[in-house]
TIRO-2110 file (N, C-alpha, C; in Angstrom, 1 decimal):
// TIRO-2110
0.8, -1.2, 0.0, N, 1, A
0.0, 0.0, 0.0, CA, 1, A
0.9, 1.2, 0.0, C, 1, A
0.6, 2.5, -1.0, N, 2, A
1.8, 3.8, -0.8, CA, 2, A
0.3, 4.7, -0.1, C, 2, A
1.3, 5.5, 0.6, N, 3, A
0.3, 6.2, 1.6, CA, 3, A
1.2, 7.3, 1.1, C, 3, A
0.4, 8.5, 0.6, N, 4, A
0.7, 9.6, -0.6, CA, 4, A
0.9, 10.5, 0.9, C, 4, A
1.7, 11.4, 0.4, N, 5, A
2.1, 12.9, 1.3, CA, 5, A
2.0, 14.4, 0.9, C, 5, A
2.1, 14.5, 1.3, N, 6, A
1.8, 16.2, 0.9, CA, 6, A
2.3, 16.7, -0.5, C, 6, A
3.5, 16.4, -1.0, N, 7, A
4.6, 16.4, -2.1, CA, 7, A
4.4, 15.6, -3.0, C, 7, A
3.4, 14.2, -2.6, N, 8, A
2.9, 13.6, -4.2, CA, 8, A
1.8, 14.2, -4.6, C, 8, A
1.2, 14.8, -4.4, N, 9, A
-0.4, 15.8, -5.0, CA, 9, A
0.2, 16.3, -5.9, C, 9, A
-0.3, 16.3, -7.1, N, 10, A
-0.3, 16.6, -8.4, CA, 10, A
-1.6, 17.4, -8.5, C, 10, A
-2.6, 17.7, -7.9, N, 11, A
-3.3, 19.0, -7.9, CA, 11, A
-3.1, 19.8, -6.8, C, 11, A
-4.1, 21.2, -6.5, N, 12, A
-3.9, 22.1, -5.6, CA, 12, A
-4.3, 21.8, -4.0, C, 12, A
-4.1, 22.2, -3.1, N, 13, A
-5.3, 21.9, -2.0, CA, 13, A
-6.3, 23.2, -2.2, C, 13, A
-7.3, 22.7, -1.9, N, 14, A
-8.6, 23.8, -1.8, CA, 14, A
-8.8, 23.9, -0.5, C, 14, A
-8.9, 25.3, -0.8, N, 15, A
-9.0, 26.5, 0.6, CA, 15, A
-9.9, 27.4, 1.2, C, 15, A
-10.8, 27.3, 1.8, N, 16, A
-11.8, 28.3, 2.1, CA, 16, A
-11.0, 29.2, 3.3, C, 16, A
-11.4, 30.4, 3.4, N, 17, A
-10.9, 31.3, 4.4, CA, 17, A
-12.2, 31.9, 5.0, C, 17, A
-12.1, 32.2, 6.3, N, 18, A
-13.1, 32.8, 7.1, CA, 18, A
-13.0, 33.9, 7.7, C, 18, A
-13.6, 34.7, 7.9, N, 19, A
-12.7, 36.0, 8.4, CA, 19, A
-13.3, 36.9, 9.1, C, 19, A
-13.4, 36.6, 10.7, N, 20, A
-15.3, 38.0, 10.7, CA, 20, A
-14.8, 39.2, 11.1, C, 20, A
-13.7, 39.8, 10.6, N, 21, A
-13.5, 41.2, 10.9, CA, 21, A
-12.6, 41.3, 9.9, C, 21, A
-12.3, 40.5, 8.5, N, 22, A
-12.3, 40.6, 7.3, CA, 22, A
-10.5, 41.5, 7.0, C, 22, A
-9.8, 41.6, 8.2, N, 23, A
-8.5, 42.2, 8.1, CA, 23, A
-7.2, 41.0, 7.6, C, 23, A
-7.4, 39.7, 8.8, N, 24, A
-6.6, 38.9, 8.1, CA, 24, A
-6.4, 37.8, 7.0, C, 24, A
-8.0, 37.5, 6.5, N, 25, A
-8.3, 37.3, 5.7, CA, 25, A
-7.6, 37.5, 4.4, C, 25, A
-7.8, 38.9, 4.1, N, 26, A
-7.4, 39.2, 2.8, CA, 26, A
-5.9, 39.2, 2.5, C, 26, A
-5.2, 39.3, 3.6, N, 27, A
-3.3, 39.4, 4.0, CA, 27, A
-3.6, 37.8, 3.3, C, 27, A
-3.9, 36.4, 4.4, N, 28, A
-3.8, 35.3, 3.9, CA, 28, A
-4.5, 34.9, 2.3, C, 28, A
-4.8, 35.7, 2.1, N, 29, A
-5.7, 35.6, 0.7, CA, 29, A
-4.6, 35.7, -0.5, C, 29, A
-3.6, 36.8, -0.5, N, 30, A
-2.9, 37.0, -1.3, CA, 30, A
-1.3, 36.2, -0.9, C, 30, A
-1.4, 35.3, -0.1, N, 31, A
-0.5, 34.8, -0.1, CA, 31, A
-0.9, 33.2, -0.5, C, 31, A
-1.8, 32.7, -0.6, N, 32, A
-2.7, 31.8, -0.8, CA, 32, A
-2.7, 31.9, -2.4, C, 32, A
-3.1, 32.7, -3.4, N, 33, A
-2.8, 32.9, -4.7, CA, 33, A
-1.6, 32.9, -5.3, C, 33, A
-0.7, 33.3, -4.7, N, 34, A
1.2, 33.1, -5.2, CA, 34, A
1.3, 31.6, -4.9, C, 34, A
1.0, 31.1, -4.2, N, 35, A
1.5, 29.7, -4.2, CA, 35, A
0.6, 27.9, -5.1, C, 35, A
1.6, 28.1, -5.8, N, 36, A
1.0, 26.9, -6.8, CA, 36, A
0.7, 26.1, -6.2, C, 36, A
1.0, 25.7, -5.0, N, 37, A
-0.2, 24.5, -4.4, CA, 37, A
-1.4, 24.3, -4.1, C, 37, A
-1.9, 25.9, -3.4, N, 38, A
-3.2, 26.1, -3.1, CA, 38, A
-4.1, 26.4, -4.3, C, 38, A
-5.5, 26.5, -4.1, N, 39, A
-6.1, 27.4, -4.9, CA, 39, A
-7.4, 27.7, -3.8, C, 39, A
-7.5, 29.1, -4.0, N, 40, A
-8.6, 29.4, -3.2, CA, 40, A
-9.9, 29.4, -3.6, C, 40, A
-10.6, 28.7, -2.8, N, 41, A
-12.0, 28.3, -3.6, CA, 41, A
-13.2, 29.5, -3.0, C, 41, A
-12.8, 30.1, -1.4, N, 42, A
-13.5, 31.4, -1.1, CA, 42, A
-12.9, 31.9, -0.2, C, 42, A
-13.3, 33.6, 0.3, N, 43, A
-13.1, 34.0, 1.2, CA, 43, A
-14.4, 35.1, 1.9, C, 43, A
-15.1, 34.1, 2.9, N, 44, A
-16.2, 34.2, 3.3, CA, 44, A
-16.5, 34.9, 4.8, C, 44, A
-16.8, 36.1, 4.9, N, 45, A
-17.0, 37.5, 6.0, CA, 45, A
-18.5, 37.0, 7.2, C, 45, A
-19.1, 36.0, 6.4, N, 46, A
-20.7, 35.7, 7.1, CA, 46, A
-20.4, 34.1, 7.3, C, 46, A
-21.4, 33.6, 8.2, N, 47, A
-21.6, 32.0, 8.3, CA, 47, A
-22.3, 31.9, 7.4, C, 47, A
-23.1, 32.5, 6.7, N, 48, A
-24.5, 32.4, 5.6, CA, 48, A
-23.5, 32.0, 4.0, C, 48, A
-22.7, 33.0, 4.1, N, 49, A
-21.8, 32.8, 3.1, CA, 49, A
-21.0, 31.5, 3.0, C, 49, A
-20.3, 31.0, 4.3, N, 50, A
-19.6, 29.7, 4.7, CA, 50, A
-20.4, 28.8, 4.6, C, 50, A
-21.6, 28.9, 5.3, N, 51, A
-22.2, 27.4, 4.7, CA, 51, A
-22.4, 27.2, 3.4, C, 51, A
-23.0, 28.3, 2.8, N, 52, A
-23.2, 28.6, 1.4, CA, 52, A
-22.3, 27.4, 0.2, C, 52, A
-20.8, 27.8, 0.6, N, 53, A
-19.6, 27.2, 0.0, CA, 53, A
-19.5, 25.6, 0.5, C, 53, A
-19.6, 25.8, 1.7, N, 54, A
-19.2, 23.9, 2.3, CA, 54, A
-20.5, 23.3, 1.7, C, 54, A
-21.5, 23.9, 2.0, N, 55, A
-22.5, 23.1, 1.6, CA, 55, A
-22.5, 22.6, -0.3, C, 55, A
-21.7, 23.5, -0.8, N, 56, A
-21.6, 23.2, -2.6, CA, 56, A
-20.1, 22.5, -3.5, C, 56, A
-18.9, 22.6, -2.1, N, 57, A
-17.4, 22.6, -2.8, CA, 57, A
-16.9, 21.8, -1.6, C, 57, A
-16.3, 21.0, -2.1, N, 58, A
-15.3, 19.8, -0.8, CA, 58, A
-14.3, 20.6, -0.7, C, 58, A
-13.5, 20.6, 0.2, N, 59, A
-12.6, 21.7, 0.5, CA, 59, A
-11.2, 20.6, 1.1, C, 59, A
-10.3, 20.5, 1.4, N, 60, A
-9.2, 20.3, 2.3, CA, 60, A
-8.7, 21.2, 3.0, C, 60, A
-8.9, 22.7, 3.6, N, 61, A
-8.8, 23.1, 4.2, CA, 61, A
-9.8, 24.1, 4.7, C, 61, A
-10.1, 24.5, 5.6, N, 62, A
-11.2, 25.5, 5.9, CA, 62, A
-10.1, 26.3, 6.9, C, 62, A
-9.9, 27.9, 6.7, N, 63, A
-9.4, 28.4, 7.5, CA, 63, A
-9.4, 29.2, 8.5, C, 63, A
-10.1, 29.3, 9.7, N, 64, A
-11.0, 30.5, 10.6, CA, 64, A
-10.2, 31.4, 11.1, C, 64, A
-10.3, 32.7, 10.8, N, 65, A
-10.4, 33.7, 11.9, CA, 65, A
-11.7, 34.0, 12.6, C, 65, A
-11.1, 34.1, 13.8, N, 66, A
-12.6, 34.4, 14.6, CA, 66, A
-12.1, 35.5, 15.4, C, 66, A
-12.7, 36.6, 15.4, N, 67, A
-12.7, 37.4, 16.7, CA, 67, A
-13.3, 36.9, 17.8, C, 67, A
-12.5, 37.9, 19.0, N, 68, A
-12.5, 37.1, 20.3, CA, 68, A
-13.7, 37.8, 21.1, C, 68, A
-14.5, 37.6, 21.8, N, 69, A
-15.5, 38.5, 22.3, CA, 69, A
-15.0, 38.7, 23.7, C, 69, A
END
């Protein structure tokens, strides 16, 4: 059995970003597009919008910022 790694993937990982005060988000957004591994599939400010995406795109990563209350 070969048990694949990070470095055999021959396509991108898919990325959703979350962001509810929408500052860090966009920083990791533009670093997320320079890099030929990822591809970003959203970058979503609401939960309405986040389910929106999970509910329609399989993702391998989901990434949250959350402000702290």
């Amino acid at each position: 059995m070969t048990i694949l790694t990070q470095e055999h993937r021959h396509f991108p990982l898919r990325l959703v970003l979350y962001d509810e005060d929408e500052t860090l988000g966009l920083r990791i957004a533009v670093q997320v597009e320079e890099d030929p591994r990822c591809e970003l599939i959203a970058l979503c400010t609401t939960l309405g919008d986040l389910n929106f995406i999970l509910n329609r795109v399989t993702v391998d990563v989901l990434l949250l910022h959350l402000t702290p209350n």
